[in-house]
N, C-alpha and C positions, 0 to 999 in steps of 0.2 A: 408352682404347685408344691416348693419339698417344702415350703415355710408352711401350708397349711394345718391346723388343727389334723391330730390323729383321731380322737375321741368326741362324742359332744356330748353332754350331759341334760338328761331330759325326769320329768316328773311324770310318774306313769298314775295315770287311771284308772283301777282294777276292780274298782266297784262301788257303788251308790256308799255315799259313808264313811267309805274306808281311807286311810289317809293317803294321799297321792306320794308315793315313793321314787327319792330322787336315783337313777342309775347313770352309772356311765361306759358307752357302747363305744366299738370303733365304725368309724366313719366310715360309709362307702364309696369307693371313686361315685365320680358325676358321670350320671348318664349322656346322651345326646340331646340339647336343649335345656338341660338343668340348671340350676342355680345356687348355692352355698351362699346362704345370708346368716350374716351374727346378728341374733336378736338381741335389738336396741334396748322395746320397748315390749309389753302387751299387756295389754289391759283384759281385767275379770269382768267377761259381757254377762247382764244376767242369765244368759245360756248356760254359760260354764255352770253358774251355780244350780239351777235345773237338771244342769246334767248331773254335778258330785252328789243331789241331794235325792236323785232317784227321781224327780218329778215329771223327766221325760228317759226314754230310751237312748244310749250311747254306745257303742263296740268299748269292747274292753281285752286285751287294754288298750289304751288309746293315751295319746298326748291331746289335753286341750290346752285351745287359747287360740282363736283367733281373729281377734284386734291386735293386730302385730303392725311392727314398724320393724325395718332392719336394715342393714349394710352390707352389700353386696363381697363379697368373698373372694368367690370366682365365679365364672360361668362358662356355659356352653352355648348360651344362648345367643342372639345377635343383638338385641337391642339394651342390654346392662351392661356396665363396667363396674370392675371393682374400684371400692369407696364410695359407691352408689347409695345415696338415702332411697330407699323405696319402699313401699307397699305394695298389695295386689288385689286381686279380686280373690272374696271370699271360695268362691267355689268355680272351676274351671267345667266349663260344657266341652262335649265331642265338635259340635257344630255342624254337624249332618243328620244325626236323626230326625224323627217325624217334629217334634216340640222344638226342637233348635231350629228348624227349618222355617215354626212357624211364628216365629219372633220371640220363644220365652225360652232363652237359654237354660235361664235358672231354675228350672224346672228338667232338664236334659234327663235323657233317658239313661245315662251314662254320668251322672253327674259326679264328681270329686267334689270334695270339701275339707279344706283344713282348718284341722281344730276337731272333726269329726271323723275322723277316719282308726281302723284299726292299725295298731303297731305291725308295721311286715317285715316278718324276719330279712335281713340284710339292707334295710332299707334306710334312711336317715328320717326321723319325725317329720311330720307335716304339721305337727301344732305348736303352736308360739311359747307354751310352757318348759323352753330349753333355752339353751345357748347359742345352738345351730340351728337350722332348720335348712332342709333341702325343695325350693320349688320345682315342681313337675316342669315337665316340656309343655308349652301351650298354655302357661300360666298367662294373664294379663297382669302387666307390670306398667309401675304409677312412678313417677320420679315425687318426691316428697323436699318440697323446697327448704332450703339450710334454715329460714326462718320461723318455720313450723316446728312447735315444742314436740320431741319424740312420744310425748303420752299421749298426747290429744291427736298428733299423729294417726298414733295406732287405732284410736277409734273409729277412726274414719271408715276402716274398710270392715266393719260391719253397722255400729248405727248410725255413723252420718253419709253410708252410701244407701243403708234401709231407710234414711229421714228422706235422701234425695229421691228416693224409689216412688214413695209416700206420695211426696210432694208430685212427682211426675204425674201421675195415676188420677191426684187432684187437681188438674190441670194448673200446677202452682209454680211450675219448676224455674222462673225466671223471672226477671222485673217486668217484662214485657206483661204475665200472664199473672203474678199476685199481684199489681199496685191498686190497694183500696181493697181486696177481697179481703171479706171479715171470715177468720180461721178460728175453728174451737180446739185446743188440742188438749187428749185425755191422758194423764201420765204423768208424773212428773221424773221419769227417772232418765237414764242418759238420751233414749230415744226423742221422749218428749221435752226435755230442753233445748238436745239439735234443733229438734223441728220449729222450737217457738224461736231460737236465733236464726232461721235460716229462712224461714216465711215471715219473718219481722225486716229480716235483709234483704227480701225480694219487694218489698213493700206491701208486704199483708198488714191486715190492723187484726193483732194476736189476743185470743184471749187462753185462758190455761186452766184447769180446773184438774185435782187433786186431792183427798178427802185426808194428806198428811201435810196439817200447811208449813213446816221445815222444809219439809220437799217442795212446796209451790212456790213456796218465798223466794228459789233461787232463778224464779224464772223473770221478777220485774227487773235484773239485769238482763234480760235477756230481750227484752224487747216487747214481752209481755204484760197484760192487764189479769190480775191471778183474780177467779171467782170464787164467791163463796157458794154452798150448796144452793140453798136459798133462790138463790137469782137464775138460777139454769130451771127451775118450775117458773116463772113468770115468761108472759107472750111474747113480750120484746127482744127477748133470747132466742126465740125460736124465728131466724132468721141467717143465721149462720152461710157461709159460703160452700163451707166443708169442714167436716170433723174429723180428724186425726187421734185415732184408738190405737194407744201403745201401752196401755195394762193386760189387756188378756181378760179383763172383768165384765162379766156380763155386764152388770149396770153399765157399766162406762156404755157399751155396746148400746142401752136404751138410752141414755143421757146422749149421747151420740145423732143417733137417728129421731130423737126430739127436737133436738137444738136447729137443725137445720131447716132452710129456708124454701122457696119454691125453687127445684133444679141441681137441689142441694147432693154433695159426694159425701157421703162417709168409708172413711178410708181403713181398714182393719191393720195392724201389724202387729198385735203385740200379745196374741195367742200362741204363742209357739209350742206349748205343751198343752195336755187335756185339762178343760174347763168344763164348768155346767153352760148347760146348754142356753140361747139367750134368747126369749121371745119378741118377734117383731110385730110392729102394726100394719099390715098389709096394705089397708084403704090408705095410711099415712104417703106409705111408698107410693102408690098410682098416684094419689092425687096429686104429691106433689111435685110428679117427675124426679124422684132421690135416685139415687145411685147409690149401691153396694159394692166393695170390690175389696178384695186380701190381694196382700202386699208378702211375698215369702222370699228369701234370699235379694237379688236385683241382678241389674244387668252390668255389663262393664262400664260403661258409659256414666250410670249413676256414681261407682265410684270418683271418675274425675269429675264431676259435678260438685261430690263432695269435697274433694280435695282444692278443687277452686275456688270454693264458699271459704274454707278453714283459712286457706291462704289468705284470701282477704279481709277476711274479718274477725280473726281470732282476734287483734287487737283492739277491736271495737268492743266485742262480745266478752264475757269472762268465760269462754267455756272451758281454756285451761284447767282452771281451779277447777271445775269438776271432778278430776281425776285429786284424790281426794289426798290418798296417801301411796308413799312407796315401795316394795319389797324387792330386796336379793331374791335370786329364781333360792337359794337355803332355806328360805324364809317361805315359803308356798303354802305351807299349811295352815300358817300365820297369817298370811294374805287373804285365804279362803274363813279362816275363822272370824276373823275383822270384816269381810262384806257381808257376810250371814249376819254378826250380831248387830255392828253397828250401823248396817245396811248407808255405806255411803253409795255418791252415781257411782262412783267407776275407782277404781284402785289398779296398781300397774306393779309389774315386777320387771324391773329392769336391770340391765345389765353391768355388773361394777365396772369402775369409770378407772 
């Protein structure tokens, strides 16, 4: 413990706009079950930018960023060692209340979340926008294998444990249950690329639709057939297995529940902030036995699901290259200025080496 870090340096949040200011605090001893992780990696989810841009509600201040990869420190806990690659779950449940009791943690009445939490006096950050970060007692912790690149990593533990969520809810989540299901996915930004590598790896036959085709185009490495507008209005489209909405746009939302076939799932994830409201066809729904379901946070389980997928197939898949470009945590406002204009998937601030 005397070699440890006194201080850790973190980018605070103070309000929609305003530029996130770097400070540097001292560290608190570790609680009972706690964790001291050096951030590796963390990736700008487009939450974060939601959140700096005022588009949804955030505590302030607050540290975000929570697509994080890191290196265990020390702990208290029993199942890390230090020099540990890990990640964790997005948001930590009680596991006793009424909603943890009744299978959706992620929903807890009690719920934590890092990356979204207010700064608490004496406390070490909970968002991946620092150097350090301290995990609570009762986190779920992921071991992240040496062969898995730290950026794509970090994604894992919000869109590719939301892709695996998705997928789950679409009865999709394994080769057993995609091999030959025809999948439409709406989106083309980190979520919707997962998803087209990861139900193209489960043996789905993917198709992807996107109205920016830079952004669609990255999906025919990915295992997908990219549409043009055009073809999602003709009959032989509307046949789909399930539709995968990770824009948050109504239309997607209509194009979605078109496209599908008799028994068909359209799966929502990608509403996270307030939208216009998005009109359904009712008779469409009865008649054709559809299913409607939103997908918010996941459970533990889907993160190692993702974490399984990445392991095996990142070197099939480019999703690497995703993560587009890199920044010094110095460099933050620089980081946040380059996904807003030049809106790549995913951008990361990582740790000097």
């Amino acid at each position: 413990m005397a070699h440890l870090p006194q201080t850790y340096t973190a980018a605070l949040f103070e309000g929609p706009g305003q530029p996130l200011r770097l400070v540097e605090r001292a560290l608190p001893p570790l609680g009972e079950g706690e964790t001291l992780v050096r951030v590796v990696a963390a990736t700008l989810c487009a939450s974060d930018l939601h959140s700096f841009h005022g588009r949804r509600s955030a505590p302030v201040p607050s540290v975000l960023g929570h697509e994080v990869m890191g290196e265990v420190l020390a702990t208290r806990a029993a199942k890390v060692t230090p020099g540990q690659r890990i990640t964790w779950s997005m948001v930590v449940a009680c596991g006793t209340c009424e909603r943890c009791q009744r299978g959706i943690p992620q929903k807890c009445e009690r719920l934590f979340k890092y990356g979204h939490e207010a700064v608490e006096d004496g406390r070490a950050p909970s968002g991946g926008f620092a150097d350090l970060l301290v995990l609570r007692a009762g986190t779920p912790v992921f071991p992240v294998p040496a062969e898995l690149p730290a950026t794509l990593a970090a994604t894992a533990n919000c869109a590719g444990a939301t892709v695996a969520a998705v997928l789950r809810v679409a009865g999709l989540s394994s080769a057993s249950e995609g091999a030959g299901k025809r999948v439409l996915v709406l989106g083309a930004g980190m979520l919707g690329l997962t998803a087209c590598a990861m139900a193209h790896g489960f043996g789905a036959q993917v198709c992807l639709y996107d109205p920016d085709p830079q952004r669609a185009e990255k999906a025919i490495a990915l295992g997908a057939r990219v549409l043009e507008a055009g073809e999602l209005a003709q009959d032989k489209f509307a046949a789909f297995d399930a539709a995968l909405e990770f824009s948050g746009h109504p239309d997607a939302f209509a194009l979605g529940l078109r496209a599908l076939g008799i028994g068909g799932r359209l799966v929502l994830a990608g509403a996270v902030y307030p939208t216009p409201p998005a009109s359904a066809d009712m008779e469409r729904i009865v008649r054709r036995l559809l299913r409607i379901e939103g997908v918010h946070n996941y459970r533990p389980a889907d993160l190692a699901t993702a974490l399984d997928f990445l392991a095996q197939a990142h070197s099939r898949y480019p999703l690497a290259a995703l993560v587009e470009k890199e920044f010094p945590l110095s460099a933050i406002n620089e980081a946040f200025a380059y996904a807003t204009n030049a809106r790549p998937v995913r951008v990361a601030i990582v740790a000097a080496k």
